[in-house]
C-alpha positions in Angstrom: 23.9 -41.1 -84.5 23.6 -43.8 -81.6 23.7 -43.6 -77.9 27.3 -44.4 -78.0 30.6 -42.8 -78.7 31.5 -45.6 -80.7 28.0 -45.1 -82.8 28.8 -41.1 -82.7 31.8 -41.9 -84.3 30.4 -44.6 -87.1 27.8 -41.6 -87.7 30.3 -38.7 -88.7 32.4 -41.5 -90.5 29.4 -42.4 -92.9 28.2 -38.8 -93.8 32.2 -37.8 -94.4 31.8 -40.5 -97.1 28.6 -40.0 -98.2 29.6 -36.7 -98.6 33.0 -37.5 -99.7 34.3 -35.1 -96.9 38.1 -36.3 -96.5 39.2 -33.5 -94.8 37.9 -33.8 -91.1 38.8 -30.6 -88.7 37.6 -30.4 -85.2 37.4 -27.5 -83.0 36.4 -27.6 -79.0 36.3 -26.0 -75.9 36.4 -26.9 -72.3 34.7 -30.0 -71.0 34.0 -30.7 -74.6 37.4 -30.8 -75.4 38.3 -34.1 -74.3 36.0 -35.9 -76.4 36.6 -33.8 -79.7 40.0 -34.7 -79.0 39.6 -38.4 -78.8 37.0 -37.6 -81.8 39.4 -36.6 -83.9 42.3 -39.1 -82.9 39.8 -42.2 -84.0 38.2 -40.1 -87.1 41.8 -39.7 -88.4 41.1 -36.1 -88.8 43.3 -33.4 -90.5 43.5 -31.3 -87.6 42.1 -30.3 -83.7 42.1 -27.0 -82.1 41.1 -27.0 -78.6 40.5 -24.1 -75.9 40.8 -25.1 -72.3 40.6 -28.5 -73.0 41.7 -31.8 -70.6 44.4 -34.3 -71.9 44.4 -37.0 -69.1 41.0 -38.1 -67.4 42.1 -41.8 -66.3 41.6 -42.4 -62.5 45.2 -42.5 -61.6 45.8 -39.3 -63.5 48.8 -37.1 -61.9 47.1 -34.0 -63.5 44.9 -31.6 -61.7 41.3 -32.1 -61.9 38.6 -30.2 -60.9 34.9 -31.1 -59.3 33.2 -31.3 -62.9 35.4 -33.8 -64.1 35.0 -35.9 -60.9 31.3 -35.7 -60.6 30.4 -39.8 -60.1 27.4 -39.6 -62.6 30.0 -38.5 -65.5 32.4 -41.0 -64.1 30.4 -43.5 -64.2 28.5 -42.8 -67.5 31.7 -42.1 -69.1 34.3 -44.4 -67.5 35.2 -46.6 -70.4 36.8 -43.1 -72.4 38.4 -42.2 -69.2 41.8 -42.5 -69.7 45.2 -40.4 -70.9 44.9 -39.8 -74.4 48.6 -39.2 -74.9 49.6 -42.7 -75.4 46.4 -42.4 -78.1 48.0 -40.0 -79.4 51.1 -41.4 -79.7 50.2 -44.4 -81.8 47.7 -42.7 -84.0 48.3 -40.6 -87.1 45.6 -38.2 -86.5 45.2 -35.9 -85.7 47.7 -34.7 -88.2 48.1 -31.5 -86.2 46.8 -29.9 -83.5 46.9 -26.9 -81.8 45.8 -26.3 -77.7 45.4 -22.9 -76.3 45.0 -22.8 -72.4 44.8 -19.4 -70.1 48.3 -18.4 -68.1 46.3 -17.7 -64.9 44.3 -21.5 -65.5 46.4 -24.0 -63.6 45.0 -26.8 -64.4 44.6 -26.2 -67.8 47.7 -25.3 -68.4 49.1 -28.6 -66.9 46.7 -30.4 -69.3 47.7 -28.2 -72.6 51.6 -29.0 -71.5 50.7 -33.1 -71.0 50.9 -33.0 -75.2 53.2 -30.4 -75.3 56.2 -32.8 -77.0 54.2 -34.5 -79.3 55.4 -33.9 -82.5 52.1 -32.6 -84.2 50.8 -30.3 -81.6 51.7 -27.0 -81.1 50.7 -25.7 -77.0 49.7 -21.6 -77.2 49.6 -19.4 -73.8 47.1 -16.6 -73.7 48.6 -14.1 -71.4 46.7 -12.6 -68.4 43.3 -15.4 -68.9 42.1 -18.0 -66.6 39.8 -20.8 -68.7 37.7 -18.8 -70.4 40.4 -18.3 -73.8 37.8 -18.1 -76.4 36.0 -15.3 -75.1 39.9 -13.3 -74.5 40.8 -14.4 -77.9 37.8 -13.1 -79.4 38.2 -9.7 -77.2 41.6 -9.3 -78.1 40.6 -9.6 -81.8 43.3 -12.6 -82.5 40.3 -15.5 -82.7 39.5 -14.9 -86.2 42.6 -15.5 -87.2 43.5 -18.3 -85.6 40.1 -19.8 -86.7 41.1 -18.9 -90.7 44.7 -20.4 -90.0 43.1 -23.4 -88.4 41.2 -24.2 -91.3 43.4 -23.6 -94.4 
C-alpha cells in the first residue's frame, strides 16, 4: 500500500470501502503486536486481540523492554510510532474492544498486557505456566479456537 504506516493505513481504509467491509478486526502477535495495535486504534476497528504484544515503546518508557525492541535500526526506522499507545487509546473509540493475552512466566509481557489493563474496553487474560510464546500454549491446550470464534462474532 505505500512505504509508510500512514499509506498502510490509507490502503486497508480504501479496500474496507471498496469492499464495503465496516467491520475491521485485527489479530497479532509479538513484535507485531504493537503496530496492529496502533492499526486498529487509527482504522477505528471493531475489535483487537493481541498475544505477547508491547503497549508502551516511547524512549522514556518505565516498562521493560528487551534487545529487539531496542535495536537502533528499528529505532531509528520506526521512531516517529514510538510512543505509549495508552493515551491513544484513551482518546480514540476504537478499538471498540480488545482483548491481550500475555504468558504468567513472561515478565515483560505481562507488565505490557497490565499497562491497558483499566481501560474500559480491553479485557487482560493470563495464560498459566507460559513465557511469550501464548499462541503456541493456547493452541496446545486446545483453548485457541475458541477464543479465535469468540473473537470474531
Amino acid at each position: 500500500y505505500g512505504a509508510t504506516f500512514a499509506a498502510m493505513i490509507e490502503g486497508i481504509r480504501s479496500v474496507a470501502r471498496d469492499l464495503e467491509i465496516s467491520d475491521i478486526r485485527i489479530a497479532a502477535f509479538s513484535s507485531g503486536g504493537y503496530a496492529a495495535l496502533l492499526a486498529a486504534s487509527m482504522l477505528e476497528a471493531n475489535g483487537y486481540l493481541g498475544f505477547s504484544i508491547r503497549t508502551d515503546l516511547s524512549p522514556t518508557s518505565p516498562l521493560p523492554t528487551d534487545r529487539y525492541v531496542m535495536r537502533e535500526d528499528l529505532r531509528h526506522t520506526a521512531e516517529a510510532h514510538l510512543f505509549d499507545l495508552k493515551p491513544i487509546l484513551l482518546e480514540r473509540p476504537a478499538p471498540k474492544r480488545g482483548i491481550l493475552y500475555y504468558g504468567k512466566m513472561a515478565k515483560i509481557d505481562a507488565e505490557h498486557a497490565r499497562h491497558l489493563a483499566d481501560l474500559p474496553n480491553f479485557v487482560i487474560k493470563e495464560v498459566p505456566g507460559t513465557w511469550h510464546n501464548t499462541v503456541v500454549s493456547l493452541l496446545a491446550d486446545g483453548t485457541f479456537e475458541g477464543i479465535a470464534r469468540r473473537f470474531l462474532r
